[in-house]
C-alpha positions as CSV (number, residue, x, y, z in Angstrom):
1,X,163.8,133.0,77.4
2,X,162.4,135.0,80.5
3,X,158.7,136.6,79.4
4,X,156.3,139.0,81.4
5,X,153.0,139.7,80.4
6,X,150.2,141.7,81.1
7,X,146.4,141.2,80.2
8,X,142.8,142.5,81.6
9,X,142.2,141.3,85.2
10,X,140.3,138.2,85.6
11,X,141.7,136.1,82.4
12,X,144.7,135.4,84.0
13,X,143.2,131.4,84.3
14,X,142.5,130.8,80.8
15,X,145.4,133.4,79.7
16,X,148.1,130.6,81.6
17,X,146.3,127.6,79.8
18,X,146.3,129.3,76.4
19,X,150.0,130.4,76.6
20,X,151.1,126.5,77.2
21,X,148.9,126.0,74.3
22,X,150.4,128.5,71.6
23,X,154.1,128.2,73.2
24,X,156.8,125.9,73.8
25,X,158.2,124.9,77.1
26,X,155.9,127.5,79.2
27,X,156.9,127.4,83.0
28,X,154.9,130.0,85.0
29,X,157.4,131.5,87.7
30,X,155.0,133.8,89.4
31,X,151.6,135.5,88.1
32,X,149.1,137.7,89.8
33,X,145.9,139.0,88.7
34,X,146.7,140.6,85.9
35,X,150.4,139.6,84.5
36,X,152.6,136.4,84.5
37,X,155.8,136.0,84.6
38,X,157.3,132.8,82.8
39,X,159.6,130.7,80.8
40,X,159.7,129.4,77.3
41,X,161.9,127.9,74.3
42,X,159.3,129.9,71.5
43,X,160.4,133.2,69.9
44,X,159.9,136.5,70.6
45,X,158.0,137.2,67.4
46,X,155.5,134.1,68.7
47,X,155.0,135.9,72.1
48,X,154.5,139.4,70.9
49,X,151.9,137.9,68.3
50,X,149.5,136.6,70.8
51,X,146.3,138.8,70.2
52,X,145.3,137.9,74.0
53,X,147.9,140.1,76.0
54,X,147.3,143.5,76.6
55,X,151.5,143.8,77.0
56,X,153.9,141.4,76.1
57,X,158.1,142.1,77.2
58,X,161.0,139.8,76.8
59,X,162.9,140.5,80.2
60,X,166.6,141.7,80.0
61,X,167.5,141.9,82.9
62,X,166.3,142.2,87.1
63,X,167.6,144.3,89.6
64,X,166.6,144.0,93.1
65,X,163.4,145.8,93.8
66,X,163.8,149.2,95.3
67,X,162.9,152.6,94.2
68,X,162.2,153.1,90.1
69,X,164.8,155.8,90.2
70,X,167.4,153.6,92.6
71,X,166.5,150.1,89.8
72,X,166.9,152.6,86.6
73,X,170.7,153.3,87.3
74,X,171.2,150.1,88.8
75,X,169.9,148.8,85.4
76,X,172.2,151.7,83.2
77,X,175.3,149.8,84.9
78,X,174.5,146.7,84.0
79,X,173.5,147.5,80.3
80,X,177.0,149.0,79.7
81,X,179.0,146.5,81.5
82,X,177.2,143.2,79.9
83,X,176.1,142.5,76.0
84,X,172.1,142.5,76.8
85,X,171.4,145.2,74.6
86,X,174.7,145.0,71.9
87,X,174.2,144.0,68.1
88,X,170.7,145.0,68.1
89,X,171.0,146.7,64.6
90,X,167.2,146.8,63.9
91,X,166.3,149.3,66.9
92,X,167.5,152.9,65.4
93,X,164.9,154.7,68.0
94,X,164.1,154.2,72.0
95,X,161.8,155.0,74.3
96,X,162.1,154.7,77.9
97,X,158.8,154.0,80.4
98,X,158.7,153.0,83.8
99,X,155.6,151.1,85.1
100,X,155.0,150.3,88.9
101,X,152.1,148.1,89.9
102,X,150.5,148.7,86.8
103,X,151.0,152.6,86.4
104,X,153.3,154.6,84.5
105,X,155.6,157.0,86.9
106,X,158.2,159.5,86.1
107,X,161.8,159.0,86.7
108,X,164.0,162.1,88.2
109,X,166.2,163.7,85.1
110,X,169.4,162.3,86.0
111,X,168.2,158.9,86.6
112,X,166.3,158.9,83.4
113,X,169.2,160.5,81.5
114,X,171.6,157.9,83.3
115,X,169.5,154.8,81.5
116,X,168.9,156.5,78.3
117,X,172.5,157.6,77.5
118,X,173.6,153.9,78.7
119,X,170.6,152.1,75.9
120,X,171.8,154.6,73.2
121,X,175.5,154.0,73.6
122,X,174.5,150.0,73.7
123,X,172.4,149.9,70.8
124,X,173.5,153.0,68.7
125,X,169.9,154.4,68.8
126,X,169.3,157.5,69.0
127,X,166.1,158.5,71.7
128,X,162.6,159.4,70.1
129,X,160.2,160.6,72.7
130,X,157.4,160.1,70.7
131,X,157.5,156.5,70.1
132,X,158.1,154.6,67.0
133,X,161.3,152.6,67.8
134,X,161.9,149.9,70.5
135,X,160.4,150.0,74.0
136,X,162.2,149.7,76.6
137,X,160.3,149.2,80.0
138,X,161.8,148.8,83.7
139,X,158.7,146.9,85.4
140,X,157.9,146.8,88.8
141,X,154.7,144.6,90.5
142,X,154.0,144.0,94.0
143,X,154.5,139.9,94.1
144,X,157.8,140.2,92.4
145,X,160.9,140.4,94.8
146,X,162.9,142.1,91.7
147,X,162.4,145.0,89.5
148,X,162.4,143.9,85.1
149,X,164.3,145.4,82.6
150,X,162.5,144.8,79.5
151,X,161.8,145.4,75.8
152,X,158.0,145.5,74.8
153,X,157.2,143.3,72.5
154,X,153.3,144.1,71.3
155,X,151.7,146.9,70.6
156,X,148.6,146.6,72.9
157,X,145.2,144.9,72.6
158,X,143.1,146.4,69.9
159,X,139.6,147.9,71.3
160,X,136.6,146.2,70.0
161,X,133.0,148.1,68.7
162,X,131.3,149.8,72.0
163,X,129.9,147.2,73.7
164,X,131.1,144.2,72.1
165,X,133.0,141.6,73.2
166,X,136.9,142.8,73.8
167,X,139.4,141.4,70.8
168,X,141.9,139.7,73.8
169,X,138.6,137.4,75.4
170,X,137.6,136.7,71.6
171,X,141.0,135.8,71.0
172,X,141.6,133.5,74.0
173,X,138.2,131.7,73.6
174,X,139.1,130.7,69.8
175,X,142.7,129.2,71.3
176,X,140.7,127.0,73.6
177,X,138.9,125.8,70.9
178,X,142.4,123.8,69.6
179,X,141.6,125.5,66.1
180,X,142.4,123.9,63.2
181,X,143.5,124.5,59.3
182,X,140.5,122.2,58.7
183,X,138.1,124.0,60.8
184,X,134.6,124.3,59.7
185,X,133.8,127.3,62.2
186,X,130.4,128.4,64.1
187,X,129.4,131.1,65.6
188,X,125.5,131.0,66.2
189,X,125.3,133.8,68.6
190,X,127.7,136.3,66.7
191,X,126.8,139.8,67.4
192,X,129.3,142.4,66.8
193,X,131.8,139.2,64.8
194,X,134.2,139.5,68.0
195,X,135.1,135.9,68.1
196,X,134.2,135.6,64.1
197,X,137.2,138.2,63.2
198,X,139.6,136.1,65.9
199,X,139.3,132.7,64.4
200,X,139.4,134.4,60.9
201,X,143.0,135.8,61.8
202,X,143.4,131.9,62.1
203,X,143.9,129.3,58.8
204,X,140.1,127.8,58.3
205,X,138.4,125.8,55.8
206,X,135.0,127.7,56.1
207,X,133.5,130.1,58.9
208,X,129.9,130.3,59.7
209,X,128.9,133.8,61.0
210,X,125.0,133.7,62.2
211,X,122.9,136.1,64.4
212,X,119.7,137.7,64.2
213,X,120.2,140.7,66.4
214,X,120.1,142.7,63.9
215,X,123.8,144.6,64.2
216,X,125.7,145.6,61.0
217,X,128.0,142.6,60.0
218,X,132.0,143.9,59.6
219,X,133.0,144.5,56.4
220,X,136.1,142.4,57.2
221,X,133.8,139.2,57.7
222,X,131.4,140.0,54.6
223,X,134.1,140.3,52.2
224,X,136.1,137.2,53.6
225,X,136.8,134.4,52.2
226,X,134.9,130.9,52.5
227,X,132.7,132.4,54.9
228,X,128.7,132.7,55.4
229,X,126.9,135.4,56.8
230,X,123.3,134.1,58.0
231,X,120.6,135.1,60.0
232,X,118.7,132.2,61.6
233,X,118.0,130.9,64.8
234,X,120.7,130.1,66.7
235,X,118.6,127.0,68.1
236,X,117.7,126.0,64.8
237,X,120.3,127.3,62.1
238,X,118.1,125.0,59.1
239,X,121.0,126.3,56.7
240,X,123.8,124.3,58.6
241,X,124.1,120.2,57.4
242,X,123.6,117.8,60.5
243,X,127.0,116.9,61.8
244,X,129.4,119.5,59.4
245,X,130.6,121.9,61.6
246,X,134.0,120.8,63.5
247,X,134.7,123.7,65.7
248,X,131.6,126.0,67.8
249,X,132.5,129.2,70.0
250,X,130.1,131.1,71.0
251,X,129.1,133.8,73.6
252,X,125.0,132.9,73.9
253,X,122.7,135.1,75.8
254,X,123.0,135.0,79.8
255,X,119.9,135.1,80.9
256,X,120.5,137.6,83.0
257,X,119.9,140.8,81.0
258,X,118.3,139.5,77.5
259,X,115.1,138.7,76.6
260,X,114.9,134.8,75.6
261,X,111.3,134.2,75.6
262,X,111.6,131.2,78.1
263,X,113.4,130.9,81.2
264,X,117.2,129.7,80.8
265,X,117.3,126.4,81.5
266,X,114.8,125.6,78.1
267,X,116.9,128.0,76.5
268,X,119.6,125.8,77.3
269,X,118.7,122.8,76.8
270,X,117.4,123.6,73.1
271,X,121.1,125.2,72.4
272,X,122.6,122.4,73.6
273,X,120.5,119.7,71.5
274,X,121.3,122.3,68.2
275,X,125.0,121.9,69.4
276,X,124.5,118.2,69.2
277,X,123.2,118.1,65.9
278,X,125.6,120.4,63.7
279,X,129.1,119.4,65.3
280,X,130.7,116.3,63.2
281,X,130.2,113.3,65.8
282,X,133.7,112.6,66.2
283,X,135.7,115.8,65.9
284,X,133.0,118.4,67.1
285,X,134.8,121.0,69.8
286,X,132.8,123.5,71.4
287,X,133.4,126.6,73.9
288,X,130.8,128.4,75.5
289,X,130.9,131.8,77.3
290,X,128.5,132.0,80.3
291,X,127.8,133.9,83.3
292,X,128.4,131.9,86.3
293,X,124.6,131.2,87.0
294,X,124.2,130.1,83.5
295,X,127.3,127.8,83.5
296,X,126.0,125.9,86.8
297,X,122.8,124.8,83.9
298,X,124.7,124.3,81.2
299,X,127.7,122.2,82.8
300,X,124.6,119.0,83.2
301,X,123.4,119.5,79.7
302,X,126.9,118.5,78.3
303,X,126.4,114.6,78.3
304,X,123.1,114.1,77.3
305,X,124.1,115.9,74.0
306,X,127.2,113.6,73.5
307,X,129.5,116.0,74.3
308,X,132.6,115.9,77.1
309,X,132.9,119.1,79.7
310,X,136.8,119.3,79.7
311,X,137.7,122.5,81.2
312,X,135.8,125.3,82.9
313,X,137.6,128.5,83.6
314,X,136.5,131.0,85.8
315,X,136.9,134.9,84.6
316,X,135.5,138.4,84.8
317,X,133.7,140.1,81.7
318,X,133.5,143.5,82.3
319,X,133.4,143.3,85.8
320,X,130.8,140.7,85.5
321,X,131.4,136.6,86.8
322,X,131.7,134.4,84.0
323,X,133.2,130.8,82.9
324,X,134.2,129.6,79.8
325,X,133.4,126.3,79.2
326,X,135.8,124.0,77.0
327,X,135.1,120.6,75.3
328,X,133.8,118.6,72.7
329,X,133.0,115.1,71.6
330,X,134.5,112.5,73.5
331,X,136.7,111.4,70.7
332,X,138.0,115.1,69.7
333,X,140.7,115.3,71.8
334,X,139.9,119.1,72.5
C-alpha cells in the first residue's frame, strides 16, 4: 500500500527511521522537508495511529501533475470507471480538500462538483461540508511529478501546553527509544510530561516522571498507573535504585538559554555519569535531545559512561538546531 505523510519541518530524518521502525516493509519513494511518500505491507489503521505525523493519507490514486482543477476531474473519471472507492460501507459522509505545496486552495464549482458527485455515487455518501465523515484529499507537492488522490487517515497532531515540547517530537523520541512492555521508564528532566504522556500511551512496567522546575504535573500522569512523580535532581535522582531503570528519554537543559549553575560541559559530564548509574548495565537505552552545540559535548561523554552512541539525527525544534541522540549499552541492542 502507497502512503503520504506529512509532519513539522525538520523531523523528516528521524520521522523516516521511526516509520521503518513501527511499520512493515517501509520503502521511501521520495520525501522532502516536510512529507514522505512511501511503501508498506502494515495497515492503514497502523499508519493513521502514529502520534508523530501531522497528516497521514493512504493514496488512491495519481494523476499527472497539472492544475488542481485540471487533476480533480481527471481524478472524478478515474473514480467512476475503476473500484478505488466501491464497497466502502463505513464512509456515510465526505469531504473534499485540495492541498498544493502544503496550502489548502479552492477548486472552481464545476470541477469540485465534478469530484464530489463522482465519490458520492462511488461510495454511496452523502457530502458533509463540515467534516465528520471520510476525507478525501487531492495532494499536490513540488518534488512529486504526479498529483495524489487520497483519503486522510489521522486527525492531526495534538498541540502540547504553551511552550512545551510538541506531542509529534515527544512521540518520535520515545519510538527511538525501541520501547518495551518491560520498560522501566525515565524521565529526569520532565517539565511539562511531553515525552512522559508519549511513552505512557505505550505498554510499560513502571514510569519515572522527575523534575524540579516547579511546573504543575498533568493530571493524566498523576493518576496513572505504576508511575512516580518525583522531584529530585536530575544528576542525582537518590530515589532511583543503581542499575533499575531500562529505558531513559529525556530533553535536558541546553545550555543555551537556562541557568545550570556551571558551564555545560560539567553539566554534562555529571548527567552522563547519573545516566551511567541508574540504567540496568546490560539493557539500559537512552535518547537525549540537545541543541547542536550541546550534542558536539555530549557525543565524547557516551563511552566513558559505558554507553554506545548509535544514531544521531539532526532536526529543528522550533526553529532552533538540535540532534537527537540514540543509544544505549553496548549489549541493548537499541
Amino acid at each position: 500500500m502507497r502512503y503520504f505523510a506529512q509532519y513539522r519541518a525538520g523531523l523528516g530524518e528521524l520521522v523516516i527511521d521511526c516509520l521503518r521502525h513501527d511499520l512493515s516493509g517501509v520503502k521511501v519513494v521520495g520525501s522532502d522537508d516536510s512529507s514522505v511518500l512511501f511503501d508498506s505491507r502494515s495497515e492503514q489503521s497502523k499508519v493513521g495511529s502514529l502520534g508523530y505525523l501531522k497528516n497521514a493519507f493512504a493514496v488512491l490514486a495519481t494523476v499527472p501533475r497539472s492544475t488542481p482543477q485540471r487533476a480533480a476531474e481527471r481524478v472524478a473519471d478515474q473514480v467512476l470507471s475503476t473500484p478505488m472507492l466501491r464497497g466502502q460501507r463505513r464512509v456515510t459522509s465526505f469531504r473534499t480538500m485540495v492541498s498544493v505545496d502544503g496550502k489548502l486552495v479552492g477548486l472552481p464549482r464545476p470541477a469540485k462538483a465534478k469530484l464530489e458527485s463522482a465519490i458520492g455515487r462511488a461510495t454511496g455518501a452523502r457530502l458533509s461540508t463540515r467534516g465528520g465523515g471520510a476525507e478525501y484529499w487531492l495532494v499536490g507537492r513540488r518534488d512529486l511529478q504526479s498529483m495524489l488522490f487520497c483519503q486522510r487517515l489521522t486527525s492531526g497532531v495534538k498541540n502540547g501546553a504553551a511552550g512545551s515540547l510538541g506531542a509529534d517530537l515527544a512521540s518520535l523520541l520515545v519510538t527511538a527509544s525501541d520501547p518495551r512492555p518491560d520498560d522501566v521508564f525515565l524521565d529526569p528532566f520532565a517539565g511539562s510530561g511531553a515525552i512522559v504522556l508519549a511513552r505512557m500511551s505505550l505498554p510499560y512496567d513502571r514510569v519515572i516522571f522527575s523534575d524540579l522546575a516547579g511546573q504543575p504535573v498533568p493530571t493524566e500522569i498523576r493518576r496513572g498507573r505504576r508511575v512516580s512523580v518525583l522531584a529530585e535532581d536530575a544528576l542525582e535522582l537518590p530515589s532511583v535504585r543503581t542499575g533499575s531503570v531500562t529505558s531513559v528519554v529525556t530533553d535536558p537543559p541546553w545550555g543555551e538559554y537556562d541557568e545550570l549553575g556551571t558551564d555545560f560541559a560539567t553539566f554534562a559530564a555529571q548527567m552522563m555519569t547519573g545516566m551511567d548509574r541508574v540504567l540496568d548495565p546490560r539493557r539500559g537505552r537512552l535518547v537525549l535531545l540537545l541543541s547542536r552545540r550541546a550534542a558536539y559535548v555530549t557525543e565524547r561523554l557516551w563511552q566513558p559512561a559505558n554507553l554506545k552512541l548509535r544514531q544521531s539525527h539532526q532536526l529543528l525544534v522550533n526553529g532552533h538546531p538540535a540532534t537527537a541522540q540514540i543509544g544505549g549499552r553496548p549489549g541493548s541492542g537499541s
